[in-house]
N, C-alpha and C positions, 0 to 999 in steps of 0.2 A: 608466492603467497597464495593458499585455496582461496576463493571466491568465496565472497561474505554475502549474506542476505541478511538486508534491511528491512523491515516489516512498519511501516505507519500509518495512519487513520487516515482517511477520509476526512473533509471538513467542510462548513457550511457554504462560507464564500467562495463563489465559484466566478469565474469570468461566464459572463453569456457570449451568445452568437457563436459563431465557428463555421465549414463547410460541410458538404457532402462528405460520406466514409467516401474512403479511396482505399485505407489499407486492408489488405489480405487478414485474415481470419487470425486471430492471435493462440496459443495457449489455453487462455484460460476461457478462451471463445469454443472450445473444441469438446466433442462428446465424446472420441477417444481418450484424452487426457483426464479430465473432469468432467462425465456426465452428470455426477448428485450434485456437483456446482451449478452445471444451467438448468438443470431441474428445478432444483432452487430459485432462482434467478427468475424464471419464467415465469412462478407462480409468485415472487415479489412483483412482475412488470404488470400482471394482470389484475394487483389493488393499487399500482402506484403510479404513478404516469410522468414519462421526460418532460420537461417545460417545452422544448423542439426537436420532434423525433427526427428530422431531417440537419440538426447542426452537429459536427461532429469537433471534438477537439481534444488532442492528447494528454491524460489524467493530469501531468504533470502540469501542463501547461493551462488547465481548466481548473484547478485548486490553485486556491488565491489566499487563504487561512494564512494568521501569525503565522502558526509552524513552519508553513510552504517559504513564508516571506523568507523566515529567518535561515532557511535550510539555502535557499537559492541565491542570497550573499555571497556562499560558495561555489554557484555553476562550477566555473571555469574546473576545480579541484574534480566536482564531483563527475565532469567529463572528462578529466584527463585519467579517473580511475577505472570510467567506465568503458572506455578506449583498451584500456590496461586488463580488462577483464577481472580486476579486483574485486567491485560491488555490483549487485542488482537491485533494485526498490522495487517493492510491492505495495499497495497498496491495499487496506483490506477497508470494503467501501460498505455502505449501508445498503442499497441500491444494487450492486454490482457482484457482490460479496467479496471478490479477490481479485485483482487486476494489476498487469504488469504499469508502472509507470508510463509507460509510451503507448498503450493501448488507449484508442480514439474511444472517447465517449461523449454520451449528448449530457446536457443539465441539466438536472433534478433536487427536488427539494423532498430529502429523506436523511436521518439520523438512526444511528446504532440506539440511540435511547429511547426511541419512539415507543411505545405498548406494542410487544409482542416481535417486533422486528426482527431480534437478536436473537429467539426462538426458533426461527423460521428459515435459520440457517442450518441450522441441526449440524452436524458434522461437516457438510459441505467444505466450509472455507477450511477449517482446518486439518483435512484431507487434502485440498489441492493444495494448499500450503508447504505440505509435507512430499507428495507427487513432483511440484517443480521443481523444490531440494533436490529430490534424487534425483529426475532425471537432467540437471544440470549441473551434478557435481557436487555440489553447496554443501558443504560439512554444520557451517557456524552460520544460526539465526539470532539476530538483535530486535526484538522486539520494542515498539517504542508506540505501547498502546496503553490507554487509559482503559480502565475498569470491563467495561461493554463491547468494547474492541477485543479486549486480552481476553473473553469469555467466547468469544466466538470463535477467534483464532487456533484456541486451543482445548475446546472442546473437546474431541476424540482423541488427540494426536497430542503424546509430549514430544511438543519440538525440543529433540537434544540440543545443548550449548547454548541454548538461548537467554540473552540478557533481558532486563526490562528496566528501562533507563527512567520508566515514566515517575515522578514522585505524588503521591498521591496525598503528603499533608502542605502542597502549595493550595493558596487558593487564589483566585481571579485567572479566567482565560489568557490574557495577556501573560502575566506572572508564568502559567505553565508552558503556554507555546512556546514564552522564550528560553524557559530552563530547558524545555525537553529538545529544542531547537542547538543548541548551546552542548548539552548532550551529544547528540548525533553530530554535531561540526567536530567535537573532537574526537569521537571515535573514527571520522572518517579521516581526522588529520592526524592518526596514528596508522593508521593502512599507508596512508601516503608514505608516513616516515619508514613503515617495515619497508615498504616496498622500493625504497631507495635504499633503504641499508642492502636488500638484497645483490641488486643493481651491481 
């Protein structure tokens, strides 16, 4: 089965505290890979600032939101596919603009909805978006972004095959994280299923 890419928001609640970076340079940390992305990036850092530029902690593990809640019900699934080399998660961040799930980051308190923010990304996010597709193989992107998200994401760049799972006539936060949560548990538990009928 080709390698799927998942694309989801950023969210407000975040765990604090964390350690020192340890890890090596990621991806989307790189001027070779994505220069207009930390371009970008730099001149967000220079109106916006970490709550602890010294704590560091991995995206995954630092996003605390309904969705995150509802998505990591699943661990176990979504590391036996990520083992499997089936899925990757992206995260596309206010703050950050693109980042792989497992990339360390410190806390801040920043939104895609904020005035101007989403601007300020200009094509960035949705060029590296597109840059780590190819050079990772990834045919199929699933998008699972609301409004401000999915405007940044795809800016410059039609991501081919890309779904968008997000429903935009729910309303209350709760209500949506848990559909768009509910969403993505079964898309990932139909990868599982392809990927055992393969077997």
């Amino acid at each position: 089965m080709e390698k799927q890419l998942l694309v989801i928001p950023c969210c407000s609640r975040k765990l604090k505290g964390g350690v020192p970076k340890h890890q090596s340079e990621t991806f989307f940390e790189s001027t070779e890979y994505v220069p207009n992305l930390i371009a970008a990036r730099e001149k967000i850092k220079r109106n916006h600032q970490v709550i602890d530029q010294n704590s560091y902690m991995s995206a995954w593990d630092r996003y605390d939101g309904g969705l995150y809640r509802v998505i990591k019900e699943e661990q176990a699934l979504i590391n036996r596919l990520f083992e499997h080399g089936v899925i990757d998660i992206l995260i596309v961040s206010a703050f950050y603009g693109v980042i792989n799930h497992k990339m360390e980051i410190n806390n801040y308190d920043l939104m895609m909805s904020q005035a101007g923010i989403a601007a300020k990304w200009g094509c960035a996010v949705s060029e590296a978006i597109s840059v780590y597709a190819h050079k990772n193989g990834i045919a199929h992107i699933h998008l699972f972004l609301a409004q401000n998200y999915m405007r940044v994401a795809t800016a410059c760049k039609n991501l081919t095959n890309s779904t968008d799972h997000w429903v935009y006539g729910l309303s209350g936060v709760n209500n949506i994280n848990n559909h768009v949560g509910r969403k993505f548990i079964e898309l990932i538990q139909s990868f599982e299923q392809s990927k055992t009928e393969l077997c």
